[in-house]
C-alpha positions as CSV (number, residue, x, y, z in Angstrom):
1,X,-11.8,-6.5,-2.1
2,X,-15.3,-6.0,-2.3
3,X,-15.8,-8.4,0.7
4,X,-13.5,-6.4,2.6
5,X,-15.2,-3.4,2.4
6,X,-18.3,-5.2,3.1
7,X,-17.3,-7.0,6.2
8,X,-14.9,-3.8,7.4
9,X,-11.8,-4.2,7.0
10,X,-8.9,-2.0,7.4
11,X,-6.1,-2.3,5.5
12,X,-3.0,-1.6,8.3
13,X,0.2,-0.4,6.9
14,X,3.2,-2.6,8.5
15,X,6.7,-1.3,7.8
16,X,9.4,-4.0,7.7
17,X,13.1,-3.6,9.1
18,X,15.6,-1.1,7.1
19,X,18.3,-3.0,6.2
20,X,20.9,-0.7,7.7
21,X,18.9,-1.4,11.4
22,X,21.5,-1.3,14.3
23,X,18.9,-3.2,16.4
24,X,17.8,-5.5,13.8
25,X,16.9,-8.7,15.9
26,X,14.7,-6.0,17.8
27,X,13.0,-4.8,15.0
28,X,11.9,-8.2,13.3
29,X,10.2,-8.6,16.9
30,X,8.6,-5.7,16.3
31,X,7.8,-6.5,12.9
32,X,6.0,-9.9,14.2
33,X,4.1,-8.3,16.9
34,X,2.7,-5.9,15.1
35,X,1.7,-8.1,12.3
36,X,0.2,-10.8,14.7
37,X,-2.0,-8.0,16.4
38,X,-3.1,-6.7,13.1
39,X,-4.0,-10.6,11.7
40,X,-5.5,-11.4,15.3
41,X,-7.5,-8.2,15.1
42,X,-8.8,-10.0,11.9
43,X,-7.6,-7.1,9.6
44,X,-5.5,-6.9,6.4
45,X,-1.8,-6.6,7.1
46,X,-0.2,-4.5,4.4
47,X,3.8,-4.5,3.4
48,X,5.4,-1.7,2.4
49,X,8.4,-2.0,-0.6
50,X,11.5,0.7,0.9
51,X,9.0,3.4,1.8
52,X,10.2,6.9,0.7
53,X,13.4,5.0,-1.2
54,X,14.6,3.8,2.5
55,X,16.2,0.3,1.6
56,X,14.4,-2.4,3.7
57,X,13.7,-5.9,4.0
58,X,11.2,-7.4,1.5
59,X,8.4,-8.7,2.8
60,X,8.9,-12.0,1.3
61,X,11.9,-12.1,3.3
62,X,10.9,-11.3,6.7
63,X,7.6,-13.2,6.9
64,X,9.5,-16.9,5.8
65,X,12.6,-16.1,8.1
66,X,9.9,-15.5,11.2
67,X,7.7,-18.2,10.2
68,X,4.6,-16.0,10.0
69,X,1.6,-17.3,8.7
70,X,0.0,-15.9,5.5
71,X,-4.3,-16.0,5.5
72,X,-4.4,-15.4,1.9
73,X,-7.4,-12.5,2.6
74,X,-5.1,-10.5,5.4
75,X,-1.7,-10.1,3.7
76,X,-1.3,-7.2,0.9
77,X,2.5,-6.8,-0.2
78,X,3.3,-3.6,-1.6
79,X,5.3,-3.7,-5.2
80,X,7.4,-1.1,-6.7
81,X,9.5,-0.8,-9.9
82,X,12.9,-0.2,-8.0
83,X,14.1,-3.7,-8.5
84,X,16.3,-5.4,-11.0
85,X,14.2,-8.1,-13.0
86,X,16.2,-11.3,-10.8
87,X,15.1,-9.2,-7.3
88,X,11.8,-8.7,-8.8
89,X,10.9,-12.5,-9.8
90,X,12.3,-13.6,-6.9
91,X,9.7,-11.8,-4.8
92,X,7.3,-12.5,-7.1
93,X,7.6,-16.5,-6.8
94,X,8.4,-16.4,-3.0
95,X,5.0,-14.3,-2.8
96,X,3.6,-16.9,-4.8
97,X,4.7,-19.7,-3.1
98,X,4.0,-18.6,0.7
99,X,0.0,-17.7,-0.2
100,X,0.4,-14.0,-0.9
101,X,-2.8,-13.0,-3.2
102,X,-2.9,-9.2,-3.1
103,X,-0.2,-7.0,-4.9
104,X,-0.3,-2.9,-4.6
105,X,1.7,-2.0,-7.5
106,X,3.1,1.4,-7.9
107,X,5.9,3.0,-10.1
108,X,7.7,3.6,-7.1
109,X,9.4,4.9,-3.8
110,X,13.1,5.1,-5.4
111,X,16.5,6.8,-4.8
112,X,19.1,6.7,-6.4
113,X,20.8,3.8,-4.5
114,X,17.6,1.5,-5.9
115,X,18.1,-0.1,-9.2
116,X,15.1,0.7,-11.8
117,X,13.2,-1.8,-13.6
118,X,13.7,-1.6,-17.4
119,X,11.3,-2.5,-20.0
120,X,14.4,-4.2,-21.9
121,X,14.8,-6.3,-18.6
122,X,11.1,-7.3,-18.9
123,X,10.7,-7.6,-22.3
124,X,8.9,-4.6,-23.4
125,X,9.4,-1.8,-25.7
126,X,9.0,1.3,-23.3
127,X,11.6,3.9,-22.0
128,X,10.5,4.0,-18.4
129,X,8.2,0.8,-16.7
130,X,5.4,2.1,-14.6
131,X,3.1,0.2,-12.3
132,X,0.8,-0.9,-15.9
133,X,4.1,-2.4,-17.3
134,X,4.3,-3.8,-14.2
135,X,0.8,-5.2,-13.8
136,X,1.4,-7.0,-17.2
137,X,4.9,-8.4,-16.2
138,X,3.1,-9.7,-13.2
139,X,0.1,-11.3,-15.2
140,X,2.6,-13.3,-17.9
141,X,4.8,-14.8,-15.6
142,X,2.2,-15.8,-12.8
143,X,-1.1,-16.0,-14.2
144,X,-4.2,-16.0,-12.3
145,X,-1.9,-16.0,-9.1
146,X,-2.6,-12.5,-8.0
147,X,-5.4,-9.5,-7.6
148,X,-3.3,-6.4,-8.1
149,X,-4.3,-2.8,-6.8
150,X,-3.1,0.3,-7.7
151,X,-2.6,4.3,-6.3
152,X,-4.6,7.2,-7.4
153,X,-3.0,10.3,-6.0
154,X,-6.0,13.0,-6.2
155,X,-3.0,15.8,-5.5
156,X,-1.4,15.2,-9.1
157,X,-2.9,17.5,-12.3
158,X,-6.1,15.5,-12.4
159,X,-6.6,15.0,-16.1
160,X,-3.0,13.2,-16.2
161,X,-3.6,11.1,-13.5
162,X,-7.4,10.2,-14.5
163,X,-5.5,8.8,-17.6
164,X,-3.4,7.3,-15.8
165,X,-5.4,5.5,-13.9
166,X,-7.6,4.5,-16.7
167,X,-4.7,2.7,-18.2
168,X,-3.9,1.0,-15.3
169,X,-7.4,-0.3,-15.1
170,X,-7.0,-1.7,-18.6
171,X,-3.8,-3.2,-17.4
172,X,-5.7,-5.4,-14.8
173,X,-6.1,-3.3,-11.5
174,X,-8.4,-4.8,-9.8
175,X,-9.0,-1.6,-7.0
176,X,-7.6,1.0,-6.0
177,X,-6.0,3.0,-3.3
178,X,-5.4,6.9,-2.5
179,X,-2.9,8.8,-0.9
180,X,-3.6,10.3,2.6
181,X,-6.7,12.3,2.5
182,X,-7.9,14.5,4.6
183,X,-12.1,15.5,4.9
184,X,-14.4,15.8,2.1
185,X,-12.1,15.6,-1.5
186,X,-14.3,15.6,-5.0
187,X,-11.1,14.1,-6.6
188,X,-12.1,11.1,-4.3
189,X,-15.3,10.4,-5.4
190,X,-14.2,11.0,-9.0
191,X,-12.6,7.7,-8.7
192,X,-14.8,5.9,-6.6
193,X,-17.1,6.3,-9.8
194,X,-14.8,4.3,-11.9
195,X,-16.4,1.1,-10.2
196,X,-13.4,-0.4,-9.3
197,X,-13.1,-1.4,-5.2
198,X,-11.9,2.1,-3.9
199,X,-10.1,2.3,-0.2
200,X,-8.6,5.4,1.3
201,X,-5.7,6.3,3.1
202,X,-6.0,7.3,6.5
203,X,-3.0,9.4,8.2
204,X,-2.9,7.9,11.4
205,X,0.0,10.0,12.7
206,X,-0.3,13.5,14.7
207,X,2.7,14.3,12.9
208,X,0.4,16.1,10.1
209,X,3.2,18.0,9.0
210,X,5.2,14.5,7.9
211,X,2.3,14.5,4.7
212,X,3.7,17.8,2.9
213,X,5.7,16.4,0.1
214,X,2.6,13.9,-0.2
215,X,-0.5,16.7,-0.9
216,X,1.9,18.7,-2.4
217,X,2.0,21.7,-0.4
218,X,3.9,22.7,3.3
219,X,1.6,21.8,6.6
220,X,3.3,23.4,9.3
221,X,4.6,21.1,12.1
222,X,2.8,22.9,14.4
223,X,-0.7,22.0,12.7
224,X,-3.7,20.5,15.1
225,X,-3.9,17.3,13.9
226,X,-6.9,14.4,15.4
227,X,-5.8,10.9,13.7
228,X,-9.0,9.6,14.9
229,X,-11.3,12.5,13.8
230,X,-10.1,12.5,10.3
231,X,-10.7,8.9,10.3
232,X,-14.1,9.0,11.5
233,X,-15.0,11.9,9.2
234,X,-13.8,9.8,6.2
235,X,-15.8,6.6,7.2
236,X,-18.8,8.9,7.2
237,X,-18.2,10.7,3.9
238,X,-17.0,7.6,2.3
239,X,-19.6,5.0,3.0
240,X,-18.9,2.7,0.3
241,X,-14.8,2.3,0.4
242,X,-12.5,1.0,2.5
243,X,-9.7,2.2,4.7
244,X,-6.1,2.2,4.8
245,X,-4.5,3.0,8.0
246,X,-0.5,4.3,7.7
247,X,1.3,5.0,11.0
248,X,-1.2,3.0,13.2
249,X,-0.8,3.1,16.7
250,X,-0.9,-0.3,17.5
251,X,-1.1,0.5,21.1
252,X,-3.4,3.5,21.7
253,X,-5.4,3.1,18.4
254,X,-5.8,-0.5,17.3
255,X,-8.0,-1.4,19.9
256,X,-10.6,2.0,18.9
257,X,-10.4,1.5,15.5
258,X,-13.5,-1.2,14.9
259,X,-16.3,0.8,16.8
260,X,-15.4,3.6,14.3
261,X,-16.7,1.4,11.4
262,X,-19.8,-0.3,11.8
């Protein structure tokens, strides 16, 4: 990860089909066009795992059914702990087996339509598994396979989630990623000073408003909102990270986005 930063390069969020899609031969097209651009482009495609608790197709599903190829240092699948232990080794040994190296692991994006991972179902002795009990699942039954990341949301009572995030870094995180931020954040920095690889998120949407439940308080629809702004103010008050990009525009900002970080 420390390469990526060093050679710049963004981390893209690519959303995979919801299962209940009407137009679902549509959006797998979609789905590959997007992620060839963002490969070509030579960035890091990353897989989201039923974002907000919207039930979609696994990565590990889409990418063998389209015959996509997987460069082992430009596919990140997001992991999650809204699985049953059979769904979960199954994408864990298909993610294996097609080249996948990066894992962000995080306790979750659920509803209650998701199962929940138990610690019973994974052989530990803990009431609810988290992305650490997660990361140690991971490490037993595919060791050495994958470099696992984690979240650091800087909008949660900071001396919880320092501690959290300390434990996950015993557990094996290898870097980290925030929530969206927006400008200058101490909370940011705070982490960064853990050592571990740190990249932001990026909001890449106008749609400002769509982050509330995220930062944790209401942002009026109506806000001004410059994707690109915010993005070139965080690459300048965060020289040393990297960048992760949600809600791209793969047609209006893809091809700005690399003159922004030099």
């Amino acid at each position: 990860m420390k390469d990526h930063i060093a050679r710049r390069i963004y981390h893209i969020e690519v959303l995979t089909p919801k299962q209940a899609s009407e137009t679902l031969d549509d959006d797998l097209q979609k789905f590959a066009e997007k992620y060839t651009k963002v490969l070509e482009a030579g960035y890091m495609a990353c897989i989201t795992d039923n974002p907000m608790g919207n039930l979609s197709f696994q990565a590990t599903e889409v990418i063998p059914e389209l015959g996509l190829p997987v460069p082992p240092e430009q596919v990140m699948i997001h992991l999650n702990t809204f699985h049953t232990r059979e769904q979960l080794d199954d994408i864990l040994d298909t993610a294996a087996r097609i080249g996948v190296r990066y894992l962000l692991t995080v306790t979750g994006d659920g509803s209650e339509r998701l199962p929940k991972l138990t610690g019973e179902a994974i052989g530990m002795d803990v009431r609810t598994v988290t992305s650490v009990e997660l990361m140690k699942y991971i490490q037993k039954r595919h060791p050495g396979v994958f470099t696992m990341g984690v979240a650091f949301n800087p909008y949660e009572p900071q001396d919880h989630e320092m501690e959290k995030l300390h434990r996950k870094i015993e557990a094996g995180a290898s870097f980290i990623i925030t929530q969206p931020i927006l400008g200058e954040d101490a909370r940011v920095r705070k982490a960064a000073a853990l050592g571990l690889p740190l990249v932001v998120e990026a909001w890449m949407s106008k749609k400002i408003s769509l982050i509330s439940q995220c930062v944790g308080y209401e942002i009026p629809e109506d806000t001004p909102y410059d994707p690109i702004e915010n993005l070139k103010s965080l690459i300048r008050l965060y020289p040393d990270c990297g960048f992760y990009l949600s809600m791209l525009g793969m047609k209006t900002q893809l091809p700005v986005i690399r003159d922004l970080w030099k």
